[in-house]
C-alpha distance (Angstrom), angle and dihedral (degrees) to the residues before:
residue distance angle dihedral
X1 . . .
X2 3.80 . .
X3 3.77 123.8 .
X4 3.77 107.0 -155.7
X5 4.40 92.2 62.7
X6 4.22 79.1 61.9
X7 3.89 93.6 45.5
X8 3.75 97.4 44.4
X9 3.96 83.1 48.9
X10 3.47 95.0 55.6
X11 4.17 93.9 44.5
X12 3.49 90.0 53.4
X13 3.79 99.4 38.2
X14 3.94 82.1 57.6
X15 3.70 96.1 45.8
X16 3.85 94.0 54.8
X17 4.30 89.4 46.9
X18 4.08 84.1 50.4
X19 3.76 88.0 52.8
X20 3.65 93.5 39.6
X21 4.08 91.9 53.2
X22 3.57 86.9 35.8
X23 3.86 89.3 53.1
X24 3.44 90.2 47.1
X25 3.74 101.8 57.1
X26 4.10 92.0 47.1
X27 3.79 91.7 54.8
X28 3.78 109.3 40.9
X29 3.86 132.0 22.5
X30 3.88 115.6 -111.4
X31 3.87 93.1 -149.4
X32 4.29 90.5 58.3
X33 3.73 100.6 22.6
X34 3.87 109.0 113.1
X35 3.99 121.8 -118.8
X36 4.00 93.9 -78.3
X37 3.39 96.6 54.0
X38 4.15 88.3 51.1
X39 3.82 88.5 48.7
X40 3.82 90.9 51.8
X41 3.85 87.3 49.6
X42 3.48 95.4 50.9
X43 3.62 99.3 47.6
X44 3.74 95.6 45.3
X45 4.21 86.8 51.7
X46 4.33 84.2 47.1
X47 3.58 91.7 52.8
X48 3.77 104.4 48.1
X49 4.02 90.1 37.6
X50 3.87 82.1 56.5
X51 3.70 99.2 54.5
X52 3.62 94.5 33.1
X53 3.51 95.5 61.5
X54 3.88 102.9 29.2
X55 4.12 82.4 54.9
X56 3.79 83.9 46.2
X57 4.18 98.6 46.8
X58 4.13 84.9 39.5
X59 3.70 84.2 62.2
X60 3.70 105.0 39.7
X61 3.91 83.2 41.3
X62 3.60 94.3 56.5
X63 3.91 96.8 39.4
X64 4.16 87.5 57.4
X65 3.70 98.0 22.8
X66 3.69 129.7 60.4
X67 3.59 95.2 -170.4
X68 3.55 115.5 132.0
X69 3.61 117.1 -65.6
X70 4.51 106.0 -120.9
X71 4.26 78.2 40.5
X72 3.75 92.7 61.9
X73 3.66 92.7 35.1
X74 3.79 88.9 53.3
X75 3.27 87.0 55.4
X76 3.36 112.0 36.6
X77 4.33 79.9 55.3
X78 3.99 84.1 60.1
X79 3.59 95.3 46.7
X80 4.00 88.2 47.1
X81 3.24 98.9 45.5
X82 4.00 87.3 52.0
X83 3.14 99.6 59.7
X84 3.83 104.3 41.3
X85 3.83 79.0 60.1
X86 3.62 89.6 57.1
X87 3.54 99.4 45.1
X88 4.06 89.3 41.1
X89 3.67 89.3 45.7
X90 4.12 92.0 52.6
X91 3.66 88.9 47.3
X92 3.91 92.9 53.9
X93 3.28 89.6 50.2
X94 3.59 94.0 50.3
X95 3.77 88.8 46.8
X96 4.26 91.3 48.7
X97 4.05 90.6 46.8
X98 3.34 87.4 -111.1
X99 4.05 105.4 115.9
X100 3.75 111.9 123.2
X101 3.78 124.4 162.2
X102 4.32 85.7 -126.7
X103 4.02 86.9 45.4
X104 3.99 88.3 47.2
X105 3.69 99.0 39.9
X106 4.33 88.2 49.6
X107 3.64 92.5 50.3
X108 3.98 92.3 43.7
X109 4.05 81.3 49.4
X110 4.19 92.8 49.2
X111 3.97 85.2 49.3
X112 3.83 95.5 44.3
X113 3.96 86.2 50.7
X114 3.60 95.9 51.2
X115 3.69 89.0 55.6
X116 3.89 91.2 56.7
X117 2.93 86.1 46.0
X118 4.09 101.9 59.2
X119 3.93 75.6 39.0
X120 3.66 98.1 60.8
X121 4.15 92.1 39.7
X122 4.14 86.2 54.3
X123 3.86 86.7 55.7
């Protein structure tokens, strides 16, 4: 199977979320749009902070790495994914009222642990 059909995929998939959100935020007003319309924004943001920086960790990966290529994109989609549900995560907190340093720093710890723990199951 060929890599770059995957990669172009995930570019493009990510382009379309960042014109989504992008979209999004020039059409209606995050401080009065109703709970759909926040849901839509997140998920747009999740999506193209997931391809950005699984195409970014795939790269990096490979450029330090020479693991085999659909293992360090598996990976570097994990590792993506991760932390656009961080960064999503402290932003809906942020949007609930909710964003503490203890509340950030325990959900940075939860998504740190789940990383060992794909870590440990690889081993």
């Amino acid at each position: 199977m060929n890599l770059k059909p995957y990669l172009w995929g995930i570019g493009m998939a990510s382009l379309a979320a960042l014109a989504s959100f992008l979209a999004i935020i020039n059409f209606f007003s995050p401080q009065n749009a109703g709970g759909l319309i926040l849901v839509l924004l997140f998920f747009s943001l999740f999506l193209a902070l997931c391809g950005f920086f699984s195409l970014l960790g795939f790269f990096l990966r490979r450029k330090k790495y020479k693991d085999s290529a659909f293992y360090s994109l598996g990976v570097s989609f994990r590792e993506g994914t991760l932390l656009g549900i961080l960064l999503i995560g402290f932003l809906a907190m942020n949007a609930a009222g909710l964003f503490r340093w203890w509340m950030a720093l325990a959900f940075l710890i939860i998504i740190v642990g789940i990383e060992v723990m794909f870590l440990y199951q690889e081993k």
